[in-house]
DODRENMI-723979 format. One record per residue (C-alpha): x, y, z; residue in one letter. Coordinates in nm, 2 decimals, padded with zeros to 4 digits. Example, Ala and Ser with C-alpha at 12.3 -4.5 7.8 and 13.67 -1.06 7.14 Angstrom:
BEGIN
> 01.23, -00.45, 00.78, a
> 01.37, -00.11, 00.71, s
# end
This chain:
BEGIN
> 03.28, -03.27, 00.83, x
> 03.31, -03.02, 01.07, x
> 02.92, -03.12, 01.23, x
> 03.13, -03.43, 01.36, x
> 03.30, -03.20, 01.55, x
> 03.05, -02.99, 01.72, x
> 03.00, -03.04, 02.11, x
> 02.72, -03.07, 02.35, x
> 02.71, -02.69, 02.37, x
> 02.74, -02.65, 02.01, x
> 02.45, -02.91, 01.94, x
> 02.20, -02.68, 02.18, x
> 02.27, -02.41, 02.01, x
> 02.21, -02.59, 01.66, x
> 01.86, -02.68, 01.80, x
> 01.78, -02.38, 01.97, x
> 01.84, -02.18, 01.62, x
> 01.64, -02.46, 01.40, x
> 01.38, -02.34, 01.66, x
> 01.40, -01.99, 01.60, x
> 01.41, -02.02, 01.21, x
> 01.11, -02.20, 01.20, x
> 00.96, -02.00, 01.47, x
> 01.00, -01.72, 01.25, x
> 00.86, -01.86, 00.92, x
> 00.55, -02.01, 01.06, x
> 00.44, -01.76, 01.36, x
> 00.55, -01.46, 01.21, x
> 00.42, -01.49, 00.90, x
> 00.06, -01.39, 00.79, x
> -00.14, -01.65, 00.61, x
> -00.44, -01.45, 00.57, x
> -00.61, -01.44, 00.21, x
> -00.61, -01.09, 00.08, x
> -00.92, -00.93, 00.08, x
> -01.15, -00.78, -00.16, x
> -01.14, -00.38, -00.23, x
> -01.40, -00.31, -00.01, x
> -01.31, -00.51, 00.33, x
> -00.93, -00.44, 00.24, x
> -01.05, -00.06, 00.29, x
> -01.27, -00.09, 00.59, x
> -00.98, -00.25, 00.73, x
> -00.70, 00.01, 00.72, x
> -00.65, 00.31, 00.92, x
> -00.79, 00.64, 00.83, x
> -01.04, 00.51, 00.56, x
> -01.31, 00.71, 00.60, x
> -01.69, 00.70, 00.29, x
> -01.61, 00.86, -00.03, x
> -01.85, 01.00, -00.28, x
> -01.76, 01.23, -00.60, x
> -01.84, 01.55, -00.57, x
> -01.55, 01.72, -00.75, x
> -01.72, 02.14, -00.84, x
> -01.37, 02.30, -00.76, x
> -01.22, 02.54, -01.03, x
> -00.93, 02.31, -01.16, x
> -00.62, 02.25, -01.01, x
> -00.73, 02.36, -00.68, x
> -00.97, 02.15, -00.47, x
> -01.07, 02.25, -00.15, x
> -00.94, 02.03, 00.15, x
> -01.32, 01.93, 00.23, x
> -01.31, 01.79, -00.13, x
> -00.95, 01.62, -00.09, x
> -01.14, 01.44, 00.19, x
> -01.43, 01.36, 00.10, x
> -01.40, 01.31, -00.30, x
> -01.20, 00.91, -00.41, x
> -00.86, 00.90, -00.52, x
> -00.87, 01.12, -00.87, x
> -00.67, 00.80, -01.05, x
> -00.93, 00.52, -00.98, x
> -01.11, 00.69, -01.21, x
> -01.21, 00.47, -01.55, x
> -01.57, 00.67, -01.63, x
> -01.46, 00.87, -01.99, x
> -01.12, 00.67, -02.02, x
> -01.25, 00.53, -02.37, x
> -01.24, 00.87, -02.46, x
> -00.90, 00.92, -02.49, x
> -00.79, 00.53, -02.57, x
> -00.64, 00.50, -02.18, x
> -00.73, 00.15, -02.15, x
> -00.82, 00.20, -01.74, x
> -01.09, -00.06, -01.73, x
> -01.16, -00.26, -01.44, x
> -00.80, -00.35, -01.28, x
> -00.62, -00.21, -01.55, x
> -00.61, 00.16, -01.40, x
> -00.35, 00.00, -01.12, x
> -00.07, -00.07, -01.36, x
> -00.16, 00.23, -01.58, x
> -00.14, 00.54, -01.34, x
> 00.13, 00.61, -01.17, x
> -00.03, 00.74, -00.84, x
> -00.07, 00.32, -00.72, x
> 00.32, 00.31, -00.81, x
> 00.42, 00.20, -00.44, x
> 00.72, 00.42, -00.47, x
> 00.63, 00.68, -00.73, x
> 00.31, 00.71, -00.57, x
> 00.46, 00.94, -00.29, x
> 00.53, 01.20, -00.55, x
> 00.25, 01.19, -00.84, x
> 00.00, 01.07, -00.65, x
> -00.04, 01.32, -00.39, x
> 00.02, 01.58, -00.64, x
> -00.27, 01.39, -00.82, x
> -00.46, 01.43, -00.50, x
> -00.36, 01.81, -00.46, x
> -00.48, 01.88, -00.79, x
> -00.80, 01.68, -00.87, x
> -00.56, 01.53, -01.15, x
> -00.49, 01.14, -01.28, x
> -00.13, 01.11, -01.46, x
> -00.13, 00.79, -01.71, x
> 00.20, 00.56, -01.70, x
> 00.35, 00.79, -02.04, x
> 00.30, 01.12, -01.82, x
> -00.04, 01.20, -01.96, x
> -00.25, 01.40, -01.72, x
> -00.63, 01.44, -01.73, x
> -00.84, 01.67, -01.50, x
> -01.08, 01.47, -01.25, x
> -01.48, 01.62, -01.23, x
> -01.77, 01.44, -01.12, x
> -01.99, 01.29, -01.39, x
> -02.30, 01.11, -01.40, x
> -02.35, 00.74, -01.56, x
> -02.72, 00.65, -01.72, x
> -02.85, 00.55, -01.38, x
> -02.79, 00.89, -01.25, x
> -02.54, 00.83, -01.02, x
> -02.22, 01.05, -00.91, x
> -01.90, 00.88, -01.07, x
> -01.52, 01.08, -01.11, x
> -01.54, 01.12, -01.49, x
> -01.20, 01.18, -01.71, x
> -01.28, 01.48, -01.81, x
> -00.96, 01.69, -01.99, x
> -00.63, 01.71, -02.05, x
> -00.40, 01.88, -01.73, x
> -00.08, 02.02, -01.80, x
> 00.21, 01.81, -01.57, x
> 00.38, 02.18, -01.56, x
> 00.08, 02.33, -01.40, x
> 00.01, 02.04, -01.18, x
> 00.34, 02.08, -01.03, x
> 00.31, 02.47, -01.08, x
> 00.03, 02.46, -00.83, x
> 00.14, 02.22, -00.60, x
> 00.41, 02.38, -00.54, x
> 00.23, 02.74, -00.52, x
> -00.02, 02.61, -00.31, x
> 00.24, 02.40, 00.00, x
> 00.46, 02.71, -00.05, x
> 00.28, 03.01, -00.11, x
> -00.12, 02.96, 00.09, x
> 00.01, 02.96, 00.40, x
> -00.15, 02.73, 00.66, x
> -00.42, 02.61, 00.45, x
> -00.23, 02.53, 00.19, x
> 00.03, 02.31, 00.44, x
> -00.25, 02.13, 00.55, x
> -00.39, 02.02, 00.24, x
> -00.07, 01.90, 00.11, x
> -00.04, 01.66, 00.46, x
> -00.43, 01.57, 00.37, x
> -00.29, 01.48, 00.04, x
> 00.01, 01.32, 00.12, x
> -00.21, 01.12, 00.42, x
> -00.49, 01.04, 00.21, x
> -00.21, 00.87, -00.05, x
> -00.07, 00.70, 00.25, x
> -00.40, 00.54, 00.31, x
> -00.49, 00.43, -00.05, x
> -00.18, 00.26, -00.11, x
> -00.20, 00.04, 00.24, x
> -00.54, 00.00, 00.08, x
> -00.44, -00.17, -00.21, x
> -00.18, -00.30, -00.14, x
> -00.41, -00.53, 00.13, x
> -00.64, -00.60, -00.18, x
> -00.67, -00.90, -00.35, x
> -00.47, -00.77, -00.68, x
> -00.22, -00.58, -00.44, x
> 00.00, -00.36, -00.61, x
> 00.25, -00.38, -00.87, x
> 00.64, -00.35, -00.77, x
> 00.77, -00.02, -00.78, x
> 00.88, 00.19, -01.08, x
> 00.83, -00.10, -01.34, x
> 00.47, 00.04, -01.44, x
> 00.63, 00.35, -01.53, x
> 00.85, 00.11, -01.79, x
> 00.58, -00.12, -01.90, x
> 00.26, -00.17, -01.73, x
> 00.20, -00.52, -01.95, x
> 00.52, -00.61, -01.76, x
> 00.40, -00.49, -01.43, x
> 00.08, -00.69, -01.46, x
> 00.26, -00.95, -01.58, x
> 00.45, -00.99, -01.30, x
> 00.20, -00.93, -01.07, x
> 00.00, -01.27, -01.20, x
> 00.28, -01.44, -01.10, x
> 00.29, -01.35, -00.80, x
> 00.60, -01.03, -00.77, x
> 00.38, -00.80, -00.65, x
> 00.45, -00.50, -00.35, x
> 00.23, -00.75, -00.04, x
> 00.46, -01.01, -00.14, x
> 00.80, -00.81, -00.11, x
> 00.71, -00.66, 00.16, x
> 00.66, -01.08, 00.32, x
> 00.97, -01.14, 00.17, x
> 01.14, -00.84, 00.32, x
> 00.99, -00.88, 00.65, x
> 01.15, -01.20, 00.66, x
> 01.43, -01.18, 00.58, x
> 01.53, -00.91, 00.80, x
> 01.40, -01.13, 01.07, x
> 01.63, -01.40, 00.95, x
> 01.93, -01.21, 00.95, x
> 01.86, -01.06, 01.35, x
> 01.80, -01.43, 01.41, x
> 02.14, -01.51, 01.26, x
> 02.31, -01.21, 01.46, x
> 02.15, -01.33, 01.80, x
> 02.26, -01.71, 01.79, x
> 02.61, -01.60, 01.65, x
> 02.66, -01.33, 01.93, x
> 02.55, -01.57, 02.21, x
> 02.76, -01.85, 02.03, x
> 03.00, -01.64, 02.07, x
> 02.99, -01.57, 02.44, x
> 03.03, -01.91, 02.49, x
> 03.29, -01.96, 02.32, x
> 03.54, -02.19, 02.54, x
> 03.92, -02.03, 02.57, x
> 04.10, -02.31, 02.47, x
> 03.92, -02.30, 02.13, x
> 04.11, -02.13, 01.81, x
> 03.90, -01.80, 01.72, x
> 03.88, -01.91, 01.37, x
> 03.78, -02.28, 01.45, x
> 03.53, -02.14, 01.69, x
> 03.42, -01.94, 01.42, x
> 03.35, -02.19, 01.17, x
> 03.15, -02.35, 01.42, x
> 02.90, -02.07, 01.42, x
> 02.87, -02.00, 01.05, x
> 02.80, -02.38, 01.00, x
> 02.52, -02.33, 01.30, x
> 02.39, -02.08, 01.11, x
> 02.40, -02.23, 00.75, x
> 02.24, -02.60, 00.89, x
> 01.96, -02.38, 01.10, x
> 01.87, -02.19, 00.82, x
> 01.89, -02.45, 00.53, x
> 01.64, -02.74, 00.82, x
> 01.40, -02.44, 00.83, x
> 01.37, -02.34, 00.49, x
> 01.36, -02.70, 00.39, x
> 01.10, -02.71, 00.65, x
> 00.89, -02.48, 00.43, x
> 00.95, -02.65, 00.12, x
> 00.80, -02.97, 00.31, x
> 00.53, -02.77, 00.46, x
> 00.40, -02.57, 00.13, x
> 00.42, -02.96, -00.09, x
> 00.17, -03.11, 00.21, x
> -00.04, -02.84, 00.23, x
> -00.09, -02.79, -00.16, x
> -00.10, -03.20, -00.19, x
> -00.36, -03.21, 00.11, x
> -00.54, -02.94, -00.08, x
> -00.54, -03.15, -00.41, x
> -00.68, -03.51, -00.21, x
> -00.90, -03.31, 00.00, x
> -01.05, -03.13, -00.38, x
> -01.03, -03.52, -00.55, x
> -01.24, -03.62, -00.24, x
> -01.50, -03.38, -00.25, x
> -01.53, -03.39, -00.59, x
> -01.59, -03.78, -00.58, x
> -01.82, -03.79, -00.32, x
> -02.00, -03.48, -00.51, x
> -02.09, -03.75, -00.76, x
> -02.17, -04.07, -00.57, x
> -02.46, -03.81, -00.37, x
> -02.56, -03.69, -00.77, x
> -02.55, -04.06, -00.86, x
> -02.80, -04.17, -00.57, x
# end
């Protein structure tokens, strides 16, 4: 077994990388609980109050109203009305402007028009509406063409000079904002494209946890992991002595690599079956002594 065989050098090395690896997975990683809607948005940059006040002939809000009015596609008010099913947290899996990756494109043009596009590329025109108590909510209102909406996207970046440059970057910005939004939120987002497919299977997903917060943990990390990986190796490798065979040498490092990485993630796995067990006594506990104080 060649971890007989590694010297002094070899064994610092082996230690100083189990230090990394677990360096990485417990002080790099955020273990914040998500947040509700509203302190997930008063947490992210370039949030600013919204209100409805959509007036604007259609197709073509003013930048003011881009601003100032919510995202067209969290609108549910007047979904019944045409069977879209946007209820409560539905609307996330169902339009494709909170599609992390799709979202770029159909959202802002969603944005740019005062426009909501469905999942099945049905499009609805945004206008404010008024629920019993008398207050301003973004109402479903008609059907938009998807032609039209791209037809004056395009017209309007292209063709309105710098006006209508800047309100595809207030678009495209306000898009860029909403989606960190969510994605900080307690439901997060779904992962990308697979709404477009099947939004049951999006959600689906989502409950068990594959959502876009936790890709981008699991990204994060391991793209930390691999620079980790790269660092020990090319220092290892430095230090390699010249009366050792490259490819001996070699082996060395990969099994450095393979024994740091499999002690840390086992680490993890240690970590997460405490925690969660802890969690369980510490539940038991409470509960127990909840009923010894109701029996007294």
């Amino acid at each position: 077994m060649i971890l007989l065989h590694l010297i002094k050098t070899d064994w610092m090395f082996l230690a100083f990388a189990i230090a990394l690896q677990i360096s990485r997975q417990y002080l790099l990683t955020d273990f914040k609980e998500r947040l509700n809607d509203k302190d997930a948005a008063n947490n992210t940059w370039g949030h600013t109050k919204e209100h409805s006040n959509r007036f604007h002939r259609w197709y073509h809000p003013s930048i003011e109203d881009i601003k100032n009015n919510p995202v067209p596609f969290d609108a549910n008010y007047g979904s019944p009305n045409f069977s879209l099913g946007l209820h409560g947290t539905q609307h996330r899996y169902k339009t494709l402007g909170h599609d992390p990756l799709l979202g770029w494109y159909w959202g802002t043009m969603n944005i740019l028009t005062s426009t909501l596009t469905t999942w099945d590329l049905q499009s609805f025109h945004i206008k404010t509406g008024y629920i019993q108590t008398g207050a301003a909510r973004d109402k479903i209102l008609n059907r938009a063409s998807n032609e039209k909406i791209l037809e004056y996207s395009v017209n309007r970046s292209l063709n309105e000079g710098k006006e209508g440059k800047l309100a595809l970057a207030t678009a495209f910005l306000k898009e860029f904002v909403h989606l960190r939004t969510d994605i900080k939120s307690t439901q997060s987002l779904p992962l990308p494209c697979i709404s477009r497919l099947s939004p049951n299977l999006a959600k689906e997903l989502s409950t068990y946890g594959f959502d876009i917060q936790n890709l981008e943990a699991v990204g994060k990390q391991a793209t930390l992991s691999i620079l980790l990986n790269w660092v020990i190796a090319s220092i290892h490798k430095l230090c390699q002595p010249q009366d050792v065979k490259s490819d001996l040498y070699e082996v060395k490092t990969r099994k450095i690599l393979l024994y740091s990485n499999s002690i840390a993630t086992s680490s993890n796995i240690l970590f997460s079956i405490l925690t969660e067990n802890c969690n369980i006594l510490f539940s038991i506990l409470t509960e127990n002594y909840n009923k010894l104080e109701y029996r007294r």
